[in-house]
SEDO-172022 format. One record per atom (N, C-alpha, C): x, y, z. Coordinates in steps of 0.2 Angstrom, whole numbers, plus 5000, padded with zeros to 4 digits. Example, Ala and Ser with C-alpha at 12.3 -4.5 7.8 and 13.67 -1.06 7.14 Angstrom:
BEGIN
506649725039 506249785039 506649845039 506449895035 506849955036 506450005039 
//
This chain:
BEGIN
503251154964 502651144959 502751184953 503051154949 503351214944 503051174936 502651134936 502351094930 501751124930 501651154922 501051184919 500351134922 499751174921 499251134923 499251094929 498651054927 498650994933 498750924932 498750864938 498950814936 498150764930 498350734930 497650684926 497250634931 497750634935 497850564941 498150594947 497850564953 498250574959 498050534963 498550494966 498550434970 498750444977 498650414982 498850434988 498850384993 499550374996 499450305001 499050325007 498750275014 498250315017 498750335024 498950265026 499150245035 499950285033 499950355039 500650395037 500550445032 500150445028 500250485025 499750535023 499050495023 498350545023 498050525030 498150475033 497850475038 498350485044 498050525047 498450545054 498650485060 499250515064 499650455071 498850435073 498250465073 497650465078 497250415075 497250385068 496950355064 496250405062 496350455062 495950505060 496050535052 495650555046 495750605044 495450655042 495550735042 495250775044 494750805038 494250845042 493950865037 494150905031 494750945034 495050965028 495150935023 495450885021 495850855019 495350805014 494650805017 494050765016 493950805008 493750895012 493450935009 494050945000 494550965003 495250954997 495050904991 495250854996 495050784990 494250804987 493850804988 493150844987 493350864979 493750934981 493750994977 494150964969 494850904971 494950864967 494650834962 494150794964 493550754962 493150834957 493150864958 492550924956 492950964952 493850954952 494050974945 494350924940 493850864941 493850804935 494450764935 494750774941 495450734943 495150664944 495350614945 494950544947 495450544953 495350504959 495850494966 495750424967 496450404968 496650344971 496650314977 496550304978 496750264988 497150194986 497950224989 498650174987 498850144994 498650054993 498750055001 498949985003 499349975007 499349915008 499049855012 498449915016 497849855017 497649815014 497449745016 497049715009 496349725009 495949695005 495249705005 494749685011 494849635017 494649635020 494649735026 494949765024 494949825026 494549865021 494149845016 493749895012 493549925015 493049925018 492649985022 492850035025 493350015028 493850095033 494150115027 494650075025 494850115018 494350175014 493950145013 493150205011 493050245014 493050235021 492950285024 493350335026 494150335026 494550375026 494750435020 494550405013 494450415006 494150405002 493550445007 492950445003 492750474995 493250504995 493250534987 493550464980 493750424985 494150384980 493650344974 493850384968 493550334961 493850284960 494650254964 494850194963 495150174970 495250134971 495650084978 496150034975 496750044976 497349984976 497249984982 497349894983 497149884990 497749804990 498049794995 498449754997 499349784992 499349824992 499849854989 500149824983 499449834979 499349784970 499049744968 498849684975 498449644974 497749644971 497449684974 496749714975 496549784970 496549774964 496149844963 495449854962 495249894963 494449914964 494149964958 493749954955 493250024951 492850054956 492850114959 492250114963 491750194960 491650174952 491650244949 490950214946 490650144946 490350124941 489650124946 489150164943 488550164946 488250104949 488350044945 487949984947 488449944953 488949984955 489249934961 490049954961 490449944965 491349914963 491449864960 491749864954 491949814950 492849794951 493149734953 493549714953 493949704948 494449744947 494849754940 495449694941 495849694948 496149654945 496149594955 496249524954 496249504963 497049464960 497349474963 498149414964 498149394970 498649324968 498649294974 499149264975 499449254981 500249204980 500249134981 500549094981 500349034978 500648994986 500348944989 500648924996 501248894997 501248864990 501848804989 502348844988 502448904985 503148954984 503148994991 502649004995 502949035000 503248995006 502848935006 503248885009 504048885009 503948865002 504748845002 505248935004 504849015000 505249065002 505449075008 504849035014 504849045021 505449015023 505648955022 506048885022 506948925021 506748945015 507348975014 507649025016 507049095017 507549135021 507549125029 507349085033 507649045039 508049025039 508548985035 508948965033 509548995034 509249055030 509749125032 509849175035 509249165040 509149245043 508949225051 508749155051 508549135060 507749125057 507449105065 506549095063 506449165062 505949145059 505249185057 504649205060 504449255062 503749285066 503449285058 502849235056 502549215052 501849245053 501549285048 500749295048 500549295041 499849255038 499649275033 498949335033 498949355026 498149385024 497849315020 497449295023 497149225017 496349275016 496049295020 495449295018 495249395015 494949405012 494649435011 493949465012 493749425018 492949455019 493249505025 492549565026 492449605030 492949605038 493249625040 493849635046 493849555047 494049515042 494549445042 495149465046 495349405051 495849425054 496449405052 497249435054 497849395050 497749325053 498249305051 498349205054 499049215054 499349165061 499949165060 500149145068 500749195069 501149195075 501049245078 501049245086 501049285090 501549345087 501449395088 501949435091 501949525093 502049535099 501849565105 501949645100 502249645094 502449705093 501749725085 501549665083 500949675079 500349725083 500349815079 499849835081 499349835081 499049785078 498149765076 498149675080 498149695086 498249635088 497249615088 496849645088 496049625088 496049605080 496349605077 496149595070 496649495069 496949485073 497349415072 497349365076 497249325072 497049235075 497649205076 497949165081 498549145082 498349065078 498949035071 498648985069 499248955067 499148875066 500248855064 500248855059 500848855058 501148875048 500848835046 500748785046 500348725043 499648765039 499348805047 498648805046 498748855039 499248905041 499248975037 499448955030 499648905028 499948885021 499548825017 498848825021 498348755017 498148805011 498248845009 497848885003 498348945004 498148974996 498449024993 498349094997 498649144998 498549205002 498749264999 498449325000 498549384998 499049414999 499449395005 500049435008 500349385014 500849405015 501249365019 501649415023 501749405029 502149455035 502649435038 503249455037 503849415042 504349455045 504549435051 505049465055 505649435058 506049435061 506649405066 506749445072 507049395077 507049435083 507649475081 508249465080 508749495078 509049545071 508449565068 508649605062 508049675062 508149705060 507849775059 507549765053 506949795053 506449765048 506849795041 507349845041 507549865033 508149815032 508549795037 509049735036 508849675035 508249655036 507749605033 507549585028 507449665026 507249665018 507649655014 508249695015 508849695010 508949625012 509149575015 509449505014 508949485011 507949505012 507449445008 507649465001 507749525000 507749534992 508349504988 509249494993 509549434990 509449354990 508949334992 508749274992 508249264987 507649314988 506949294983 506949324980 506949294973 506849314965 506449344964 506349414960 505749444959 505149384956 505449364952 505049314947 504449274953 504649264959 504249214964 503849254969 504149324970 503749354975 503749434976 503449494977 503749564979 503949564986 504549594986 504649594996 504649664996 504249685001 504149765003 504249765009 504249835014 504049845022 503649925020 503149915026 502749965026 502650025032 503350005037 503250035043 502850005049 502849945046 502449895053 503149855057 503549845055 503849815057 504149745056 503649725048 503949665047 503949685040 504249625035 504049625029 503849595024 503449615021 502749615015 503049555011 502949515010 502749455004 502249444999 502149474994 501549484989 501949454983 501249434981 501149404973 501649434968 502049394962 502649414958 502249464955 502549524954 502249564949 501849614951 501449594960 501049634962 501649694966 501249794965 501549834970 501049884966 501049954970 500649984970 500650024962 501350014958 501450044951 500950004946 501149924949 500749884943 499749874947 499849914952 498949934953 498750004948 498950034951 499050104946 498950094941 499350074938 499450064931 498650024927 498449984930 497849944930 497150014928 497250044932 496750104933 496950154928 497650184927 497850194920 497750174915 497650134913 497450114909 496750114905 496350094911 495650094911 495650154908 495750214910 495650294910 495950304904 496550274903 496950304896 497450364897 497550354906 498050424908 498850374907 499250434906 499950384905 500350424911 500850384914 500950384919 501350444919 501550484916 501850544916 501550594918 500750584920 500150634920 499950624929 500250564931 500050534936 500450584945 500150624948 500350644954 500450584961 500850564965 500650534970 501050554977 500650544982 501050544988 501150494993 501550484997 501750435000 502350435006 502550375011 503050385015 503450335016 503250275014 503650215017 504050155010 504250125011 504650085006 504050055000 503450055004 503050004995 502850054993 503050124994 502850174989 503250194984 503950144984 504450174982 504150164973 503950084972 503550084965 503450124961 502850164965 502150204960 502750274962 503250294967 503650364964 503750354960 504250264957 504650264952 504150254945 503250264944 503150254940 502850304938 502550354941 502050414943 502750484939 502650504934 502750564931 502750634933 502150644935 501850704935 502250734941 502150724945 502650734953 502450674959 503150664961 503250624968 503150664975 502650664979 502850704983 502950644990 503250674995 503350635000 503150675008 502750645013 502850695020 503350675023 503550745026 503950745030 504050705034 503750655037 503950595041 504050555036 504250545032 504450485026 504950455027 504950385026 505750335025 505950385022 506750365024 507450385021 507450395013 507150315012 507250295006 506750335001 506150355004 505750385000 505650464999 506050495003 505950565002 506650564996 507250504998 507750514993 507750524984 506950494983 506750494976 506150544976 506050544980 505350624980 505750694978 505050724972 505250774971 505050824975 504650814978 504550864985 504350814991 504550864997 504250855003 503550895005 503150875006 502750925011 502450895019 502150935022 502150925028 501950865030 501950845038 501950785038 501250745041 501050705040 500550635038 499750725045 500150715051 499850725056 499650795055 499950835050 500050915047 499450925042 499150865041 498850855033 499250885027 499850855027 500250905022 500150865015 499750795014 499450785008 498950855005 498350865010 497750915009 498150995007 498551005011 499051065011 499251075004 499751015002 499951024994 499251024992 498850994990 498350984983 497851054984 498051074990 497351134991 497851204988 498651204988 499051234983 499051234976 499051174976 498951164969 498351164964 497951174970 497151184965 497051264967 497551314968 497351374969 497751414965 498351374963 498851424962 498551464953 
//
């Protein structure tokens, strides 16, 4: 930590990184973000829940004056006295995913298929079974048909024969950025969001508003759809210790890991030094 002052912004993914293996997070960590907020910093909650997870998402990040939620999709104001205002909702379009689904089966074997279509209060996914999905009480089993009569928030897919980062690197020589963003976020499958949607082009949304540039901007993070907001975020890149390969590679620091609170650990150095 060797840059004068402090950031303008600080943004923070939740699941892995502020939130602990326990689905806990601590009071410490509570208290930290607190001290954030009370040195005029604004704080982000960077996540790729979508907004039917609003509520837990608040509740893990409670200090947050903004929410990226569905990793871009979703951005939230929750700064404004009369309520949360919705700054930006994307959506992907059914008929392009159709036909992305079509195509990379073509190349890759079937597809373990689920959407987010709804965003009301713990809306379930829709899609296909499959025994390795950790939120199985949150998912409706429905056929592709069902999951593709309307436009959806996010898309999830897997093969029995590829490793969810060998997945991704084929979906990303297939799928034009132009049509779709293809991420993974340590679930096990990979993320299909709206062209243009990821967590830099949420940020930036909220940047904006504020009139912070992203050079001012701190973030922390562990998994591939973090790689984004690393590459757009200035101020510092931090990564926990338990981070993908891929992301501690562009991280300018490590700190401790998701279970350590080593999010609360850096910012309670950095609000003391």
């Amino acid at each position: 930590m060797n840059r004068p002052g402090l950031p303008k912004l600080i943004a923070t993914d939740l699941d892995g990184t502020l939130v602990r293996s326990d689905d806990t997070v601590s009071a410490f960590t509570h208290e930290v973000l607190d001290r954030v907020r009370a040195a005029g910093i604004p704080v982000v909650g960077a996540t790729g829940r979508g907004p039917r997870l609003t509520e837990l998402t608040r509740n893990d990040i409670r200090a947050a004056d903004f929410l990226v939620l569905a990793g871009g999709g979703r951005v939230v104001d929750q700064s404004d006295p009369e309520g949360p205002v919705v700054l930006r909702d994307e959506r992907l379009s059914s008929e392009v995913l159709a036909v992305l689904l079509a195509e990379l089966e073509v190349a890759v074997g079937p597809l373990t298929v689920m959407v987010e279509a709804s965003d009301e209060h713990d809306a379930p996914l829709w899609g296909d079974y499959h025994p390795e999905w950790p939120y199985q009480d949150a998912f409706e089993v429905r056929s592709r048909a069902e999951c593709l009569a309307g436009d959806v928030i996010k898309a999830f897919a897997r093969t029995a024969d590829h490793h969810v980062d060998e997945l991704l690197a084929a979906a990303l020589e297939i799928v034009p950025p132009h049509l779709a963003t293809l991420t993974q976020a340590g679930l096990g499958f990979i993320e299909i969001c709206p062209p243009g949607v990821d967590k830099a082009s949420g940020l930036s949304v909220i940047a904006q508003t504020l009139g912070v540039d992203p050079a001012d901007v701190l973030v922390f993070g562990d998994m591939p759809n973090d790689l984004p907001m690393f590459r757009w975020a200035g101020w510092g890149r931090v990564a926990v210790a338990n981070a993908h390969p891929s992301l501690r590679a562009v991280a300018d620091e490590v700190t401790l890991r998701n279970d350590d609170d080593g999010v609360a650990v850096y910012l309670d150095r950095l609000l003391s030094r």
